[in-house]
N, C-alpha and C positions, 0 to 999 in steps of 0.2 A: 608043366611048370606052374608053380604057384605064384599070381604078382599082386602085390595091395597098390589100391589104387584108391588116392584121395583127394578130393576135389569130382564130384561126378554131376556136373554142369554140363553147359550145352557141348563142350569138349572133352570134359574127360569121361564123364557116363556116356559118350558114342565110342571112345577108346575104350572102355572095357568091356560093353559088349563088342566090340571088334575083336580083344584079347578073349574073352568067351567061345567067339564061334570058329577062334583059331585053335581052339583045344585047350587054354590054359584053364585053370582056375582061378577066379577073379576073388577077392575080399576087397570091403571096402570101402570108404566113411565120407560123410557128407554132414552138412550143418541141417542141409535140409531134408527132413523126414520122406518128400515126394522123390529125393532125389535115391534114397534110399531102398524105396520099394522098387525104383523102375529096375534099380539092378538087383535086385532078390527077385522079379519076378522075368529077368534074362535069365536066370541061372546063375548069380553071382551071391554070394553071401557078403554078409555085410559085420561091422564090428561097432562095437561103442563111440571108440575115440579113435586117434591114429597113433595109439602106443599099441591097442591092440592089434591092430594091421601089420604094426611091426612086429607082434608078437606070433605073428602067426604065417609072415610071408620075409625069404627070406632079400626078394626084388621086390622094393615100394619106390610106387611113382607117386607124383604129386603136381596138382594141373587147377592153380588157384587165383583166384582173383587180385592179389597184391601180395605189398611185401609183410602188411599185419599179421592178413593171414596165413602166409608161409613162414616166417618165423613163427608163429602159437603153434604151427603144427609140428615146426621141427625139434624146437627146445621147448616148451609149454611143458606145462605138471604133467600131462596127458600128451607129450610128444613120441615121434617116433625115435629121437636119439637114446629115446628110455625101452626102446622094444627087446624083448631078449634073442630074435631071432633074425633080424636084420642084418646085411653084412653090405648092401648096394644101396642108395639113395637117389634119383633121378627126379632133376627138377624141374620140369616142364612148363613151369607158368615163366611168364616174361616179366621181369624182375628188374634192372637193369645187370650192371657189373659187378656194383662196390656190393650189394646185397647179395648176390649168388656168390660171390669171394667169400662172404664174411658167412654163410651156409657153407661150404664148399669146407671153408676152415676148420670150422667147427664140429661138421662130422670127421673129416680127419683127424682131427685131436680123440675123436670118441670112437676108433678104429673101424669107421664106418664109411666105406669107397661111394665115392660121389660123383653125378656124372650132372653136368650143363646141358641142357636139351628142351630148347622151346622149339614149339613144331608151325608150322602154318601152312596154311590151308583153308581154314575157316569151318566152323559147322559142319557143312556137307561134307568138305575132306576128309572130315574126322568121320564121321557114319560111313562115308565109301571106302576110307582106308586110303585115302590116295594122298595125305601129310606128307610134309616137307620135314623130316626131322635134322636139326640142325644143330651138333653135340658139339660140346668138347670136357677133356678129360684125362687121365689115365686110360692107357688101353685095356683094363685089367675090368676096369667100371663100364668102357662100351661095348666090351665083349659083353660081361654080365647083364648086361639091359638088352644087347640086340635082339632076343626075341621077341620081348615085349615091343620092343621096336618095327620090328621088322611085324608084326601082327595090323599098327598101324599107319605105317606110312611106307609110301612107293618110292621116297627118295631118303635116304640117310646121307648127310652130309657131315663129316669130320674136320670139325673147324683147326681145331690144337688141342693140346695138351692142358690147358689150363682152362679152368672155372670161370666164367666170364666172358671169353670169348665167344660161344656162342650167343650169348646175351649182344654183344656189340651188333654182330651180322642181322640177328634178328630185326633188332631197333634199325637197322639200316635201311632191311625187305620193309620193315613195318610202316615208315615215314613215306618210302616212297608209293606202299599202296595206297596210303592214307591222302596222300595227295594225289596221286590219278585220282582218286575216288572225289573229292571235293571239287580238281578241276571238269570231270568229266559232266558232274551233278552242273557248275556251271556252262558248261559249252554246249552241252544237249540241250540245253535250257534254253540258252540262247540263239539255238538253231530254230527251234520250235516255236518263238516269239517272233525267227523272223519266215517262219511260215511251210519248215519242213519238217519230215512225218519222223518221229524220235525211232521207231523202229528202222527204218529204212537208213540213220545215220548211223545207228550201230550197224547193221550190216556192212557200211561203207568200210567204216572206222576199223573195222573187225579184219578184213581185208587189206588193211591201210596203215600207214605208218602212226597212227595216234592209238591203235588199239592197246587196254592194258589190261588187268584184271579186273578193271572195272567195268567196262563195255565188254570185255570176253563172261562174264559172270555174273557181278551182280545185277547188269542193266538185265541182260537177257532173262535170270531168274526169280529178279526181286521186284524190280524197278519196271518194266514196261508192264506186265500181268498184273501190278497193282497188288501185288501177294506182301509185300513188303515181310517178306518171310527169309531172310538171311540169318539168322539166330544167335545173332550176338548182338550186345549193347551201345548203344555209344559212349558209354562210360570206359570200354577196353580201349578205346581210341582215343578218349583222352588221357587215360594212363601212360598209354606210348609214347602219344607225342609228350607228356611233361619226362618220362624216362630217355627220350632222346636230346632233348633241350638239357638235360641234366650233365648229358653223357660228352653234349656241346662244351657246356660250360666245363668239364671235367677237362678236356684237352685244347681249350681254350681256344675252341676251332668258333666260326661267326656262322650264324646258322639263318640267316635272314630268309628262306624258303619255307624252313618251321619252325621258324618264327609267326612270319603271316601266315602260313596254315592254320597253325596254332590261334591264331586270332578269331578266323572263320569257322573254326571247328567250336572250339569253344563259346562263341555266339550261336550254331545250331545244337549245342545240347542244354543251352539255356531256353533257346526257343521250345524243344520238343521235350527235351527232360532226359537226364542222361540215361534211362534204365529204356528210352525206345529204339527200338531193330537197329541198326546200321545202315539199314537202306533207308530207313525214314528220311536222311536229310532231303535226299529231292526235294521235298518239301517247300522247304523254305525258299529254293530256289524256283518251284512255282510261284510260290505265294510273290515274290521280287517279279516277277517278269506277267503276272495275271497269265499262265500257263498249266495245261497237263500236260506232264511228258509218260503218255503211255496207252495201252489200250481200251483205260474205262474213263467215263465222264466224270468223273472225281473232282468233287469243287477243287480249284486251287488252295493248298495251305489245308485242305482236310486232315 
């Protein structure tokens, strides 16, 4: 099967060679030129823009940093709604609701089947294959995408019928990993100021009713080895949390959990700068407590 795939960042260039070495043929566009050769030199051919992608595959995915750039890609001079060979659309970046609705809309107007489908997992999911994919849609659009689906992720989840709903579920995974992950940065933190070994509390915790993705994952691969190698930004987390606050104020629901998330998150990517690792925050919660939480003598706040 042929699938274009655009956006080939630290998520969707490990989703197409994942769709590569499942046999597909991969096309596929990027802003950026390094992102471009790693998939020419998988075996993936690449195109100019993303009208050509659509011009030449007739399942195009799309797995992009906001909603700028997934609207330029979709309706743009140079969009895929202008491809002559497209007939599936799958939008894999997290967006919130009213924006995937109003994509969702709009290839249906331009007889072009659309499917809701943000994945997570993180980085390494996406290289392992082991994504959570979480659609919704027409059954006509998840049929048309599952192989590409099924190439990258070990769970496909069918939220509904309609565009947007899996946007909801997602924001929902997303807020709550976002805070394990902030409160965990402070609790290890705080173990370790009062004098126990951060390895040995994940162990605990891992075992124990506090464990979550964040002491299952990133403690153990990011955070105690000092690799601070997670591979995504803290900018994708504040995207979330302002697409979940949004999605609050939409259903006029009170969201005082992320809300203060929001606050302390927001203060660590002004600290460290939004384009560093996800794991970076620890950080700052050494630098608060004059601690390392991990296996190297790493000044605190390094």
């Amino acid at each position: 099967m042929k699938i274009g795939m655009i956006g080939l960042g630290h998520m969707g260039g490990a989703m197409a060679v994942r769709m590569i070495g499942s046999g597909h043929e991969v096309v596929g566009f990027d802003t950026s030129a390094d992102a471009m050769r790693r998939l020419e030199a998988a075996g993936g051919q690449i195109a100019a823009h993303p009208r050509a992608v659509a011009d030449d595959a007739e399942l195009v995915l799309a797995c992009l940093p906001g909603k700028k750039a997934s609207f330029d890609t979709a309706f743009g001079d140079d969009g895929v709604v202008h491809g002559d060979r497209i007939t599936t659309y799958v939008e894999m970046s997290t967006l919130g609701r009213d924006a995937v609705t109003q994509i969702g809309g709009s290839m249906a107007a331009a007889g072009i089947g659309f499917l809701d489908a943000p994945v997570s997992g993180g980085p390494r999911g996406a290289v392992e294959g082991l994504l959570t994919a979480i659609v919704s849609g027409s059954a006509e659009s998840i049929e048309a995408a599952r192989p590409a689906l099924a190439a990258v992720a070990s769970n496909i989840f069918v939220i509904g019928p309609e565009p947007g709903m899996a946007q909801v579920c997602k924001l929902v995974n997303n807020i709550l990993s976002i805070t394990a992950m902030v409160a965990t940065c402070e609790a290890v933190s705080m173990g370790v100021k009062a004098g126990l070994d951060a390895r040995t509390m994940i162990d605990v915790i891992n075992v124990s009713t506090g464990r979550n993705s964040a002491t299952m994952d990133k403690f153990p691969k990011s955070i105690l080895p000092r690799s601070f190698s997670y591979g995504g930004p803290l900018a994708i987390g504040l995207k979330d949390i302002d697409l979940y606050l949004e999605l609050a104020h939409d259903m006029r629901m009170p969201a005082a959990i992320g809300t203060t998330v929001s606050g302390v998150f927001n203060h660590i990517a002004s600290k460290l700068g939004a384009e560093s690792d996800y794991s970076t925050m620890i950080k700052v919660f050494e630098e608060w407590g004059e601690v390392v939480v991990g296996d190297s003598p790493d000044a605190p706040g390094g």
